[in-house]
C-alpha positions as CSV (number, residue, x, y, z in Angstrom):
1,X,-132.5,129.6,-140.7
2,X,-132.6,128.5,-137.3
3,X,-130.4,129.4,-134.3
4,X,-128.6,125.9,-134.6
5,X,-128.3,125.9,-138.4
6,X,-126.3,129.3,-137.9
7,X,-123.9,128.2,-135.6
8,X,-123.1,125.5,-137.8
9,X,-122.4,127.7,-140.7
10,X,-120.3,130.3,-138.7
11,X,-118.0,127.7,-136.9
12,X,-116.1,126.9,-140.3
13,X,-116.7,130.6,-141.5
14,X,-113.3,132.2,-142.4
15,X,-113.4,134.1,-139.2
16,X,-114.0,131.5,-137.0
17,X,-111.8,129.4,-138.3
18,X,-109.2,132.1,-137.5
19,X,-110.7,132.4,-134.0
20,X,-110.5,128.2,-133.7
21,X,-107.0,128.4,-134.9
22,X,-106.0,131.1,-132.1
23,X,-107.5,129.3,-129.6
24,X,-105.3,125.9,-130.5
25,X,-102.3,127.5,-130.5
26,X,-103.4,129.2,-127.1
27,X,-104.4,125.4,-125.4
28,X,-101.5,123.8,-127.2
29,X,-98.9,126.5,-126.1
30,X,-99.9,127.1,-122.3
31,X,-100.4,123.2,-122.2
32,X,-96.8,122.5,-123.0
33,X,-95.7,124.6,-120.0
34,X,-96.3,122.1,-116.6
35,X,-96.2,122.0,-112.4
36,X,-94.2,118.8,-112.1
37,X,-96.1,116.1,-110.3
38,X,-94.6,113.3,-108.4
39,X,-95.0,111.2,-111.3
40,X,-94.0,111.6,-114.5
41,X,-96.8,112.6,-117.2
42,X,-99.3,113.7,-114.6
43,X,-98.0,117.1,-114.4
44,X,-100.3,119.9,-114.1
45,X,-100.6,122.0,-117.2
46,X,-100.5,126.1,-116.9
47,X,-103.3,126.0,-119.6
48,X,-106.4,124.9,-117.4
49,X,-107.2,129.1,-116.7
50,X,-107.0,129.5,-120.1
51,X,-109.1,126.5,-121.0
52,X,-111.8,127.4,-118.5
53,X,-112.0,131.2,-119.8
54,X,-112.2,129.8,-123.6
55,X,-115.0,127.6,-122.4
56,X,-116.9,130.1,-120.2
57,X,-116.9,133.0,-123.0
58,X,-116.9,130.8,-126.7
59,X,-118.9,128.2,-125.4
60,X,-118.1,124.2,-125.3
61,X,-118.5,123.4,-128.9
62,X,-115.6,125.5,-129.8
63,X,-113.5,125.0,-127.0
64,X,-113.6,120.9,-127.1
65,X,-112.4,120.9,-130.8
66,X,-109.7,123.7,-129.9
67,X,-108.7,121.3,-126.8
68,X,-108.6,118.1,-129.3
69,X,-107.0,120.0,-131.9
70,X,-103.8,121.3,-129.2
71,X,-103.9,117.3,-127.8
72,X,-103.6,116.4,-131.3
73,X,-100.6,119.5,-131.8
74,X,-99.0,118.6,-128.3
75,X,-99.0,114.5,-129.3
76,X,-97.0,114.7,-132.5
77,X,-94.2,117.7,-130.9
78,X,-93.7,115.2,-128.2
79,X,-94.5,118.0,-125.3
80,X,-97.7,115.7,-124.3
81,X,-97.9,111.8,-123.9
82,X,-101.0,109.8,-123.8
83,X,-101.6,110.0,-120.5
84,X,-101.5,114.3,-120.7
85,X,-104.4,114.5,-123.3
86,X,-106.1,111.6,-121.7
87,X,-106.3,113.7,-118.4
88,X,-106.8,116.7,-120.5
89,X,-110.1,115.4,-122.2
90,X,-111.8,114.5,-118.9
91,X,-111.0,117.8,-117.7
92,X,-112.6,119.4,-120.7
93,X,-115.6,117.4,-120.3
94,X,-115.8,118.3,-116.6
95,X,-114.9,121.9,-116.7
96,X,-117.7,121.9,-120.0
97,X,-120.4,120.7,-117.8
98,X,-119.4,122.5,-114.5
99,X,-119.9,125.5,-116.4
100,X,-123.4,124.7,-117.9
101,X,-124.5,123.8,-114.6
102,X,-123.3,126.9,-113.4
103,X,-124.5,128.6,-116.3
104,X,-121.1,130.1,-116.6
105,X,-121.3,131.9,-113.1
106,X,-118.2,133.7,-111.8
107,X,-118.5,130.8,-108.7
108,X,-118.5,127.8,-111.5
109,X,-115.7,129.7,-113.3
110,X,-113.8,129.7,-110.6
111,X,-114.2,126.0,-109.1
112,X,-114.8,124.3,-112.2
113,X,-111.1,124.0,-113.4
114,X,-109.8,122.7,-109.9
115,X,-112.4,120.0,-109.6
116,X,-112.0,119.1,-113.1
117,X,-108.6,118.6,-113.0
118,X,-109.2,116.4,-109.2
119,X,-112.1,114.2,-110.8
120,X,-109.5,113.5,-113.8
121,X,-106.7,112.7,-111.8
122,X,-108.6,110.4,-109.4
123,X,-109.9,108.3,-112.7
124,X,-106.8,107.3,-113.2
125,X,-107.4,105.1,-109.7
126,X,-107.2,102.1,-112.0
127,X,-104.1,102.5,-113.3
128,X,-101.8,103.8,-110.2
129,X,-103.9,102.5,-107.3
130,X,-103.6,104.6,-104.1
131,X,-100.9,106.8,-105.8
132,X,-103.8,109.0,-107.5
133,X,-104.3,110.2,-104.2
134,X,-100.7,111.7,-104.2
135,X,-101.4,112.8,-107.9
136,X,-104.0,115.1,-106.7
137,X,-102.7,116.3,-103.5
138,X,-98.9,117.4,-105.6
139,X,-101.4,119.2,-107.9
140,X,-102.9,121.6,-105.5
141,X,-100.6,124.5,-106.6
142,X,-101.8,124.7,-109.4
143,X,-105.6,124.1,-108.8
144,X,-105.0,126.9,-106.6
145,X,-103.8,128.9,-109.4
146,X,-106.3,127.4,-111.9
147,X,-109.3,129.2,-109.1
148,X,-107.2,132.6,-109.3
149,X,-106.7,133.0,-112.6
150,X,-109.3,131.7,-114.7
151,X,-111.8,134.6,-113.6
152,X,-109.3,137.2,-115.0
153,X,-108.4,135.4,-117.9
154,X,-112.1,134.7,-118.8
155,X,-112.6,138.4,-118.0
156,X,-109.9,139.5,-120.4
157,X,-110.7,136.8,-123.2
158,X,-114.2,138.3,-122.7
159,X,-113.2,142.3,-123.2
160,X,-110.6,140.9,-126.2
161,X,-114.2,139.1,-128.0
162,X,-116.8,142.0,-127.1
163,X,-113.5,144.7,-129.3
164,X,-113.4,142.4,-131.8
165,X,-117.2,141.6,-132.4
166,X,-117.7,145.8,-131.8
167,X,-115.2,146.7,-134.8
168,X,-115.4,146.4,-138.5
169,X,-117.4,144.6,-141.2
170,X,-117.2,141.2,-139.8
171,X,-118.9,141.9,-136.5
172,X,-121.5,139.7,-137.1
173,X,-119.8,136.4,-138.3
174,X,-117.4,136.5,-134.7
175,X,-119.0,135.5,-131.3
């Protein structure tokens, strides 16, 4: 069986479908906490560290259906609106190929989630105009924020996988 074949099989293993699970709820509950922004539905979500870290240590494929999965969660409780998942998604995308260009460096960990969150903010320049320039300016708190924490989140997410992979009979289906 091939590299490719396996991670098929082990991303709807009962295990990992545990692991997706967690990470959902993770996304889905940080996302719902915001920065206010200067306009309303463009605030910055307290779950781009957290989103970074789950990228840098389970890898994109995992963390993009996590991410959809919490847009999808965050939609229908009302704590998101279109234009928060629509932002979200670019960001993903970004931060997912930020960080394989960076080959998950502690550097690309670091500035992936900031200029992520810029880039999606400034697509929106069809939409608002000139006011996407506002948008990402209000939102430098928390790409500030986003550069300090994602390192020790992705550190700690990192330390959490390597105990659970290291213990018990299921080592081998988690990771």
């Amino acid at each position: 069986m091939s590299h490719h074949q396996s991670s098929e099989v082990s991303l709807f293993s009962p295990v990992s479908l545990c692991q997706l699970a967690l990470l959902t709820a993770f996304i889905a509950v940080t996302g719902a906490i915001k920065i206010p922004n200067i306009i309303p539905g463009v605030d910055f979500q307290l779950s781009a560290p957290l989103a970074v870290a789950i990228c840098a240590v389970f890898g994109f494929k995992r963390y993009i259906v996590a991410g959809c999965l919490a847009s999808v969660i965050s939609l229908l409780l009302g704590t998101q609106t279109l234009l928060h998942v629509a932002i979200a998604l670019q960001f993903r995308l970004w931060v997912g190929l930020f960080l394989y260009a960076g080959r998950r460096h502690w550097l690309s960990i670091i500035l992936s989630g900031p200029i992520a969150s810029a880039l999606a903010r400034l697509s929106l320049y069809p939409l608002f105009g000139d006011l996407v320039f506002a948008m990402v300016t209000a939102a430098i708190p928390g790409y500030l924020f986003t550069a300090c924490a994602a390192p020790f989140v992705t550190t700690l997410l990192r330390r959490i996988l390597q105990a659970a992979t290291s213990y018990g009979p299921h080592r081998a289906m988690l990771g």
